[in-house]
N, C-alpha and C positions, 0 to 999 in steps of 0.2 A: 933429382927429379924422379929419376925410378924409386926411392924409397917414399918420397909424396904420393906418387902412383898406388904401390901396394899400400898403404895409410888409408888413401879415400877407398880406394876396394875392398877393404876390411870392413870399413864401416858401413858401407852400402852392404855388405852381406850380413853386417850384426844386426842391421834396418829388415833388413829382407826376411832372414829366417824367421824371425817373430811378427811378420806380418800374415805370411804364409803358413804359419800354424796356429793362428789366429782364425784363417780364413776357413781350414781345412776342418777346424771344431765349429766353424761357422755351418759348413757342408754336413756335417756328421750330425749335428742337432735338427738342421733340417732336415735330414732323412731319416733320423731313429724315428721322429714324428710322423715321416709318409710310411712307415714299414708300419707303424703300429697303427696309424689311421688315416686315407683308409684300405692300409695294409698293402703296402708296395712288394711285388717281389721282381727283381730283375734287375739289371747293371746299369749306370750311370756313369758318363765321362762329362768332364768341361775344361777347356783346352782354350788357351788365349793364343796366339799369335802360332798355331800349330803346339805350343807347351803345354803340356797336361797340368790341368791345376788341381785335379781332381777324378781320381777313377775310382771307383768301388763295384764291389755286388751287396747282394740282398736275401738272401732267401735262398730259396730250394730249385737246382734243374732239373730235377725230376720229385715231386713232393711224395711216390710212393715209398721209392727210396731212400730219402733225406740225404741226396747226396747235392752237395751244396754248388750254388753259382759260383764261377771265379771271372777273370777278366779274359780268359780263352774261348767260354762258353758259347755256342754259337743259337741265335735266335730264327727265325723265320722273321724276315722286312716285313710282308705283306707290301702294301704298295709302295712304302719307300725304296723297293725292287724297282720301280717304273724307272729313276735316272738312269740306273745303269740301259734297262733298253733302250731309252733317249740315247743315251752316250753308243751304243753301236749302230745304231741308226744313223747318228750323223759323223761318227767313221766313213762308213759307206759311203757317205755321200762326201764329204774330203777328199777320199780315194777315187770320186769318180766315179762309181758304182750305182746310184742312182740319186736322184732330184726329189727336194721337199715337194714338188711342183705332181709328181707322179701320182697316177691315180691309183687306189686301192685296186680296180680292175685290172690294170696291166698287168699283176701278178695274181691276182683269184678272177678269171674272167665271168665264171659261177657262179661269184657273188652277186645279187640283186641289187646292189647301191653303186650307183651313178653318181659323179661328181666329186668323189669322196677322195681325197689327196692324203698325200702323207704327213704335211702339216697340218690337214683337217686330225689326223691321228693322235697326232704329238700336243697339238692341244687342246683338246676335249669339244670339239666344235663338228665334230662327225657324222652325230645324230645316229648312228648307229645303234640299233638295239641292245638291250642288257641278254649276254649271253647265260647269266645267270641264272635271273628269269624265266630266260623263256628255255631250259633246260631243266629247268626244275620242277615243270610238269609232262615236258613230252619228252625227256629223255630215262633208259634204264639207269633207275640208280644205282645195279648192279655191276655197273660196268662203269671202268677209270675212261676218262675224257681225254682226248689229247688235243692240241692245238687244229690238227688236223682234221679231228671231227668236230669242235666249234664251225668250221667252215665250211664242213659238208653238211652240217647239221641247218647252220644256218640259208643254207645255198637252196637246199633239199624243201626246208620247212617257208624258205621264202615270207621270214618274219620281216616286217615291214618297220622302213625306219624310225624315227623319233621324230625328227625332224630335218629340213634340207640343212645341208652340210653347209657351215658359215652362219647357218641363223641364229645359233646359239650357242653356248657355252655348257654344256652339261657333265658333269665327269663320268667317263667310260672306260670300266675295264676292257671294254671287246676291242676297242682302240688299240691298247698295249697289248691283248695277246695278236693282233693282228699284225702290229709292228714286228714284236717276235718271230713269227712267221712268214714275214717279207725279208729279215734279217738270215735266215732261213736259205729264203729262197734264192736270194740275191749273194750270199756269201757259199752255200753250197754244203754247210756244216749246220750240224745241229747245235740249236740256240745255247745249250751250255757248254757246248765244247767254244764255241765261236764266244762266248762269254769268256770262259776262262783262260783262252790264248790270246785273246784280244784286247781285254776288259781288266779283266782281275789281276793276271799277270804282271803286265803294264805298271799298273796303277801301282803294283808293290804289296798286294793283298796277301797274305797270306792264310786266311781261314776259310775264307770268301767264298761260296759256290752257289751253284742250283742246286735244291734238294727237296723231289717229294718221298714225305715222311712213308706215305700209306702203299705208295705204287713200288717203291727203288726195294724193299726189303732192309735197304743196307741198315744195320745200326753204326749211327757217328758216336766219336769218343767226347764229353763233353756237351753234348746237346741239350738245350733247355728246351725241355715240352710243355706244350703250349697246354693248359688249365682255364674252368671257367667254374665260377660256382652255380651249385646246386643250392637252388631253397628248400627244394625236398628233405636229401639228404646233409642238406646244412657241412657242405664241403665240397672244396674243389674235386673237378673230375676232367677226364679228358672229354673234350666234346664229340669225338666216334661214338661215342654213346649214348648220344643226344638225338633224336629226334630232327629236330627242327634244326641241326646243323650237321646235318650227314651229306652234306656235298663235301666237307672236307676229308670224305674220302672217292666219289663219284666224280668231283672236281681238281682233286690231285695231280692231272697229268696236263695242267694249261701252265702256259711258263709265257713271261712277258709282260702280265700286270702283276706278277706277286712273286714268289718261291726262290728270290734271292736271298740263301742264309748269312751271318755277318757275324762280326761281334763290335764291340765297341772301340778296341782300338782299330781294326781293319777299316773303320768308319771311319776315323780320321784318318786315317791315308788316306782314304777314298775322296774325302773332302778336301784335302790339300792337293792332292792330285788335281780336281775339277779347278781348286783356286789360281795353281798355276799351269794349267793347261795343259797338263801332263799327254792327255787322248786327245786334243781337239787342236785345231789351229784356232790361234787367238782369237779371229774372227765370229767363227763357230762357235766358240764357248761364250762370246760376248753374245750373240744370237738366242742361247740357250738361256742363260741369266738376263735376257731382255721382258716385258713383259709382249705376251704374242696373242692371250685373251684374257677375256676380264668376267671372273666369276663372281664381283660383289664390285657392283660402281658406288656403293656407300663408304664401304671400309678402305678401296682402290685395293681391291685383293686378286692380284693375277696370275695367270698361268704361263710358264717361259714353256721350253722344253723337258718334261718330266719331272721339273721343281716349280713351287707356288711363290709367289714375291709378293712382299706384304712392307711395309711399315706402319711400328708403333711408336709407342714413347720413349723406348730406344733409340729407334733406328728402321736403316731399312733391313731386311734378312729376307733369306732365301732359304725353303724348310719344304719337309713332306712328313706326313705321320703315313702311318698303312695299321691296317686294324683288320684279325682275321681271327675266327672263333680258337682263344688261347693267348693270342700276342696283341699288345698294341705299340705302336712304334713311332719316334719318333728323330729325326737330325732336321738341325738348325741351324745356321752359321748366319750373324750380323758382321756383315760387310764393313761398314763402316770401322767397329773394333774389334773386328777379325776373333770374334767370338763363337766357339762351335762348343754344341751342346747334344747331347746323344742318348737318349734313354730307350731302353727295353726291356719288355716287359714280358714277362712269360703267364700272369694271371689278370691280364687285360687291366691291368692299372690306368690312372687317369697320366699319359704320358706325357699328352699339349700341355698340360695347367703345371707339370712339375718342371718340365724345361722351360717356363715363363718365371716360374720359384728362381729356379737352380739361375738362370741369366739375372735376374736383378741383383740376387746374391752377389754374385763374380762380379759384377758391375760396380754397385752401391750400395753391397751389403743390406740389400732389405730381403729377407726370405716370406714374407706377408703377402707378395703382391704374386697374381697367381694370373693374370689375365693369359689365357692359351694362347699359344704363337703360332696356331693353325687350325683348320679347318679339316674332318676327318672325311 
């Protein structure tokens, strides 16, 4: 019996190896084609059942230097940053620390907005103004932003909502940094210390942190800077130099809807961890991955807790992309066949439309089909 045993286990691996380096030139074809058109640079993972079937880099972490991407590299999320605040938010509230139920005022009582909850927060239903916006002409853009003066800024200048809280579905950064900020205030610690002892640690992360680029000084070893092209000078440049996105350095010091750094394998830990409820009681995590509002009743495309829930011709999946002048970003995981897909990007590549590639690929082998698996 034991020599039938190693016999069929032989052959199952003589089966295997050459399907899996079948698939891996299958990956490799499809992306010498995205680097050269139209011109990907940034790292890629895809991961079945938590097993990596496929990790690579692309290109340049820093293009002055030509010193190259590898798999430790660490990117700026932009809003794929949002889960993790989701996830210490409903820590807190596990722990007893506060209720979805709570209103925005019981901890900013200075704020102008009435009725505004925590789960108005968590899913885009808050109507809360774009901190953005309206920072963008009546604030110095000499000076770095903290969480702290969004909310005196906001309190002060008395910008008036969007809309009443529950009427609608709009997506709001000032939501997440306001989360942050309750997370803050109700934990006692600042958002990245309270991140990275609570959060990142946990989880098994090991690259993982808070980090703004322009305000901290620090230089990280490894870090992919974020690049956008110039039609001018017909070449990538960093965007501090641009005009028209010079918040990213005035806007530097908000933390809550963006400035979670990562790399790709720390992303799937991250995502096996959420899978099996590593931070949350089962309950809660089922909560989070439920759908809680609906930003397209055509496509049935919703919003849980700080991830979007969608089904296509796959399946259903559970995904955020985050896009911030330099990076676009995206993680993915189909539930059904426990499929996670991880792209980023350090020269604002098209990241939804290649992680919809790269899943059919791993799937059924079709690299053609390109429909994006999210919404930016």
């Amino acid at each position: 019996m034991r020599s039938l045993l190693l016999f069929l286990f032989a052959v199952v691996m003589t089966l295997a190896v050459p399907a899996q380096k079948n698939l891996t030139a299958s990956f490799d074809s499809l992306m010498n084609g995205e680097v050269q058109n139209p011109g990907f640079n940034g790292n890629v993972l895809v991961a079945k059942g938590g097993k990596i079937l496929y990790q690579k880099s692309f290109g340049w972490s820093n293009f002055d230097t030509k010193e190259p991407l590898d798999d430790n590299s660490l990117f700026e999320l932009a809003s794929v940053s949002k889960q993790f605040t989701a996830v210490a938010i409903l820590e807190l509230k596990d722990a007893g620390k506060l209720s979805l139920t709570d209103s925005l005022r019981k901890f900013f009582p200075e704020l102008p907005y009435t009725g505004v909850t925590i789960r108005h927060l968590l899913t885009h239903t808050s109507g809360l103004p774009d901190y953005m916006d309206a920072m963008a002409t009546k604030w110095d853009h000499k000076r770095i932003a903290f969480n702290k003066d969004v909310i005196e800024f906001l309190a002060m200048e008395k910008v008036p909502a969007d809309f009443k809280p529950g009427a609608r579905c709009v997506y709001s950064n000032t939501a997440y940094e306001m989360l942050a900020s309750i997370v803050e205030k109700v934990s006692g610690e600042p958002f990245e210390v309270y991140l990275m002892e609570h959060v990142f640690k946990p989880a098994g992360l090991q690259r993982t942190r808070i980090y703004n680029t322009r305000r901290s000084g620090e230089v990280i070893n490894n870090y992919a800077y974020g690049y956008q092209w110039s039609d001018s000078l017909k070449r990538v440049i960093l965007p501090d130099s641009v005009k028209a996105t010079n918040f990213v350095f005035y806007l530097d010091g908000i933390v809550g809807d963006g400035c979670v750094n990562s790399t790709t394998g720390d992303l799937l830990r991250w995502d096996r961890a959420l899978k099996e409820h590593k931070l949350l009681s089962a309950a809660t995590q089922k909560e989070m991955f439920t759908p809680q509002s609906t930003f397209d009743t055509v496509t049935k495309f919703y919003y849980g807790y700080g991830e979007f829930l969608g089904k296509n011709e796959i399946g259903p999946y559970i995904t955020h992309s985050g896009g911030w002048p330099g990076y676009h970003t995206n993680l993915t995981r189909y539930t059904d066949q426990d499929l996670t897909v991880i792209v980023l990007s350090n020269n604002q590549g098209e990241v939804s439309k290649l992680a919809g590639k790269l899943s059919h690929l791993a799937l059924d082998g079709s690299k053609n089909k390109s429909r994006p698996l999210t919404k930016k």
